[in-house]
N, C-alpha and C positions, 0 to 999 in steps of 0.2 A: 405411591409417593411421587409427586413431582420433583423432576431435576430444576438445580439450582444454574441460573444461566446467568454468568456473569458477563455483561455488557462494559467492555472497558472502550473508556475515549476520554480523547483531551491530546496531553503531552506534551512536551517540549519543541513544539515545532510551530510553524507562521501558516499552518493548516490548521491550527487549533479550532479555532470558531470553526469552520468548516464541519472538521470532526463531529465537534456536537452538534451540530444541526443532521446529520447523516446518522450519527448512533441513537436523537430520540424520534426519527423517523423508524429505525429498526424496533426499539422499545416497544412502541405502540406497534408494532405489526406483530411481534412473536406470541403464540396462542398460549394464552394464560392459562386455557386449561389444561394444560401440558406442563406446563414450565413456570417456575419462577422467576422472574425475572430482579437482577440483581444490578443496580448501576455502578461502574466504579468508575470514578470520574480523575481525570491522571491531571493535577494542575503544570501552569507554564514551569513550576519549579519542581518539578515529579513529585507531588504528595498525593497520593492515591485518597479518596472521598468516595463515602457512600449515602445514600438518604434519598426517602422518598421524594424531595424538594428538586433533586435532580433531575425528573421529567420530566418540567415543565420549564420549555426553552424559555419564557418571561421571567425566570428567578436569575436569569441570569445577565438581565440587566445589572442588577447591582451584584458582584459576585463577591463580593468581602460579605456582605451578610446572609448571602444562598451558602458559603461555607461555615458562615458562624452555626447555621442552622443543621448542615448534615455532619457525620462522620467520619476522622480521619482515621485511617485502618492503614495497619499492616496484617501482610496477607502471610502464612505460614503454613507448610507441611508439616501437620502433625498427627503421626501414626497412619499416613494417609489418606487421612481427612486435611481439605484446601479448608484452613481457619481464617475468618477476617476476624480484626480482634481491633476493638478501639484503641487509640495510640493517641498521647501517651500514657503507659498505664496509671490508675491510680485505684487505690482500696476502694474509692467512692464511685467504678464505674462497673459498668456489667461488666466489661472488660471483650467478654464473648459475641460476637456478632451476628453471629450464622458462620454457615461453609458455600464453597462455589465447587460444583461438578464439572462444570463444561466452562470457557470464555467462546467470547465470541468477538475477538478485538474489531474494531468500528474507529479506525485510525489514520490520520492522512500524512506522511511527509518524515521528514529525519528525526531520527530518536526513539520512532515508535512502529512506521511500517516497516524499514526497514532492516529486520529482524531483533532490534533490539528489544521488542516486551514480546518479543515471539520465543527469544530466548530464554529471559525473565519468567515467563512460564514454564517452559522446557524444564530449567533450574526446580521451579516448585512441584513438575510432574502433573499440572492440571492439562488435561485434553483442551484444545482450541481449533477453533475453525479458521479454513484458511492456510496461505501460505507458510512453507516451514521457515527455519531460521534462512537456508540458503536461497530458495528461490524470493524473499521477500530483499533480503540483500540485493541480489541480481535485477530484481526488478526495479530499487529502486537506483541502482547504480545506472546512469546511461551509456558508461561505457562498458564495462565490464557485460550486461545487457546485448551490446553491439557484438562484444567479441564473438559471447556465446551463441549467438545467432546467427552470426556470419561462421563460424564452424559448423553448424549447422545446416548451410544451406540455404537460410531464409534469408530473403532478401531486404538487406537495410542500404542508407544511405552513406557514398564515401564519407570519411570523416579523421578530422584531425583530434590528439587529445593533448593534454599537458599539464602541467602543475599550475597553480596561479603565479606559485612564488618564481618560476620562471619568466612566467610573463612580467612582473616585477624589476626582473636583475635584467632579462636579455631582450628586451622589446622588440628591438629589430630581427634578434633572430627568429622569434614567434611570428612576426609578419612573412617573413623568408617561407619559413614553415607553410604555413597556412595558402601562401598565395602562390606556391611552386606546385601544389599538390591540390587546389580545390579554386574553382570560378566563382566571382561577385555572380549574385550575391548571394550572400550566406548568412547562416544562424547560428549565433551564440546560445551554448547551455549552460549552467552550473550543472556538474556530471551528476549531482543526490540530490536537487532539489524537486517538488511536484506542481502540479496545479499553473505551470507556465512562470511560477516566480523565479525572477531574473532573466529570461530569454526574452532576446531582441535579434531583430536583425540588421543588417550593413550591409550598404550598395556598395563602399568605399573605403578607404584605408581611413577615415574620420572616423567614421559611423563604427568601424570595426573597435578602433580606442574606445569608443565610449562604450561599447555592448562587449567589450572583453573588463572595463573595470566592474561595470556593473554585476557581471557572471561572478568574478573574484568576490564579490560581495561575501555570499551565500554559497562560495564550496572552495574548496584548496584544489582541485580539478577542473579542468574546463573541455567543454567538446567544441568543434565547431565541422558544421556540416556543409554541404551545398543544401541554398532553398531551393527549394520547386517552387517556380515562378507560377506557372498554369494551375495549380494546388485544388485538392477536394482533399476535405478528410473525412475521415469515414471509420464509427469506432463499431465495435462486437464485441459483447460480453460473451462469456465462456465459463461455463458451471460443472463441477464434477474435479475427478483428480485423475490421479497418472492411468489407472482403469478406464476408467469411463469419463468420456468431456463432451461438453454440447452448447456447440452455439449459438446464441441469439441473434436474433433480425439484426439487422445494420440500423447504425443512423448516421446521419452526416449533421454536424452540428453548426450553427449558423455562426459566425463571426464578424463584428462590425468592424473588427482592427487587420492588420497584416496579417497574426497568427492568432489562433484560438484566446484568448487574455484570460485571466484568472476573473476580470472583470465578466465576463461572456458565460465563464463558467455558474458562477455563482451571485452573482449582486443584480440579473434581471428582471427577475418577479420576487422581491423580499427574501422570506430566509427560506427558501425551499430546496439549497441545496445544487449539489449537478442536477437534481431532477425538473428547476427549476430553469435550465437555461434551453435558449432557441433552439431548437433542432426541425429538421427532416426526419421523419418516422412513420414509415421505412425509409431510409435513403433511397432517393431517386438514380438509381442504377441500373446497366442492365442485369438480368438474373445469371449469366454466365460470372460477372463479374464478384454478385454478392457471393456466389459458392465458391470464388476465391478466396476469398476475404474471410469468408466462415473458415473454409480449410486452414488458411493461414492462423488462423486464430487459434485454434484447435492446437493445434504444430506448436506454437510460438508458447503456450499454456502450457504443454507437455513436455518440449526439449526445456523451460524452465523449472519443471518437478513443481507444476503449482497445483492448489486443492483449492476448495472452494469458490469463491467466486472472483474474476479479475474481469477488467476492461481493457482488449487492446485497442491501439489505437493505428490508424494507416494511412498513409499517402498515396492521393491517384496522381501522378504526371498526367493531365491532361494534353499534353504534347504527344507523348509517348505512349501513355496507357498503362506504363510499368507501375506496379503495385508496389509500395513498400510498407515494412513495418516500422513505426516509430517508435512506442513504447509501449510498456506492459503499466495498467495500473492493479497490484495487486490488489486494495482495499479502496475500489473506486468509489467517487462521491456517490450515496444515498443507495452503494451497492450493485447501481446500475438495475434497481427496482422494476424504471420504467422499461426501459427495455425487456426485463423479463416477462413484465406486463403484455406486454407487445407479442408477445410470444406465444402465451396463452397461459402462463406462469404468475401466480397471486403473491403479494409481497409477503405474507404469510406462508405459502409453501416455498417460499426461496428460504428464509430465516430457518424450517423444518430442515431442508437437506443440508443448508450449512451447518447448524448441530450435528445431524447423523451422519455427516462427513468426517466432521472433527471425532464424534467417538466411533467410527471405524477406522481411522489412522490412528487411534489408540488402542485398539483390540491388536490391528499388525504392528507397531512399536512394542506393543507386551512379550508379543514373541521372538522378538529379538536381543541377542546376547549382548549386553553394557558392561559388566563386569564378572569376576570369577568370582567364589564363595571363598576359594580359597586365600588365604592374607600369606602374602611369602614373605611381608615382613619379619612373619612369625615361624618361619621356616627355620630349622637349624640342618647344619651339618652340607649346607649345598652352598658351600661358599661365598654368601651373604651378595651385597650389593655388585661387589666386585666380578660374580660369575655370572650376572644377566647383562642379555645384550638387546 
């Protein structure tokens, strides 16, 4: 009997389109003779959708009537069978849908990589590929990401962080901050945003006003760094979990603006995705410095407890030669395919070990202890509420 493979994307984020251009890229790659593949499509207002109408990115020009035509489902544990069940119910529908074995979320940006449908599944008990609830938090956080890394050892870039709402009430003293402790020029982040939305940078206390409102935009948090002026970037995916990790070739990704743009990323050649934007491959580096960059990847995958597939990304100071790490993409655009490709890795057996990923982090989660059998509400004669501590 083939497993049922639920392919979730979409969501409540300004990744969206993104998302689905990356998850019906995966679609068509996962071997049907194995797997059923199941689309659950997350709209901008969280309504989960299913139907065959869904793989085909052309339906979704018009999307009021690509969902008139699929299913909207609520998904349920019952007996421990994952039910999709048409919503809302009524006498006059199957009602029943099918069930999902396995997810395989295919997700970019706040509200959904960010552990929040990592947890939503957690909740239901379906096995999923991929990062867990906390390292997909971590990753997508850029500070909290920083901390963890810099206790660790790996090396990232000095950096200021703050509330927006401070920047708001105390302006001057956020300039004090920033420019007592870090050199023009520098880079604005929203701390959970991806894809380069809202980062700019600032020669000058001008340019810093306008790339600190814009950051506010898009997170109540904001970082800001020193740029490396001399700059190469230079990204590596990383496959496997906290056992076993393995990284892929390098590439350095071509940029026609100051920094990477969401532009650069995805809108080069139509809808193809990150697999679609300029790059070097293999990055033109020397080979001492690519098995840096592997090892650090490797490190940076592991000290964040992540599985399945992620792209980090990194900084060469051309000046200096100092490597650093910038961020972790847990669920990076189109999977980071091509580089697997590059590897000698087929989009088809990358989509295989991310399943068989996800259900052996469910065979070791079995074994482990969540609650007692025992109900001590129902306890008598041990001093009720009052005698637990």
């Amino acid at each position: 009997m083939k497993i049922n493979v639920g392919v979730f994307f979409g969501g409540r984020s300004v990744e969206h389109e993104i998302s689905i251009i990356s998850a019906l890229q995966v679609i068509h790659s996962i071997d049907r003779n194995k797997y059923n593949v199941v689309p659950v499509y997350i709209t901008k207002r969280g309504q989960f959708y299913t139907g065959n109408d869904l793989e085909d990115i052309q339906n979704y020009k018009d999307l009021d009537r690509l969902l008139s035509r699929s299913k909207q489902i609520v998904i349920t544990n019952h007996d421990g069978e994952k039910v999709m069940t048409e919503y809302p119910a009524s006498i006059f529908r199957k009602g029943r849908l099918g069930t999902l074995d396995v997810a395989l979320p295919v997700v970019h940006g706040t509200n959904v990589e960010d552990g929040c449908l990592q947890g939503y599944l957690e909740m239901l008990d379906i096995p999923y590929a991929g990062c867990n609830v906390l390292s997909s938090a971590l990753g997508m956080d850029k500070i909290a990401m920083r901390m963890v890394l810099k206790e660790a050892g790996l090396p990232v870039l000095d950096y200021v962080w703050f509330y927006s709402k401070r920047w708001f009430s105390d302006p001057t003293g956020v300039y004090a901050d920033i420019e007592s402790k870090l050199d023009y020029p520098l880079i604005v982040k929203p701390a959970n945003s991806g894809s380069s939305v809202g980062i700019t940078t600032a020669d000058n206390r001008e340019e810093l006003e306008d790339a600190l409102d814009l950051a506010s935009r898009f997170s109540n948090r904001i970082i800001v760094e020193h740029k490396v002026v001399n700059l190469r970037e230079i990204n590596c995916s990383v496959l496997g979990d906290y056992e076993k990790a393995l990284p892929s070739v390098c590439e350095e990704p071509i940029s026609t603006e100051k920094i990477l743009s969401y532009k650069d990323k995805y809108m080069n050649e139509g809808s193809k995705g990150m697999s679609g934007a300029a790059r070097q491959l293999p990055a033109n580096i020397p080979d001492d410095q690519t098995a840096l960059i592997q090892d650090l990847a490797v490190k940076t995958f592991q000290v964040l407890d992540c599985s399945g597939v992620s792209r980090i990304d990194f900084l060469i100071d051309g000046d200096s030669g100092q490597v650093y790490v910038n961020e972790i993409n847990t669920i990076p655009g189109s999977l980071s395919f091509y580089l697997w490709e590059a590897t000698g890795k087929s989009f088809t057996e990358l989509t295989e070990e991310l399943i068989q990923l996800a259900l052996k982090r469910t065979r070791e989660r079995d074994n482990l202890v969540f609650s007692y059998d025992t109900n001590i509400l129902a306890m008598k004669g041990k001093g009720g509420a009052k005698g637990l501590k």
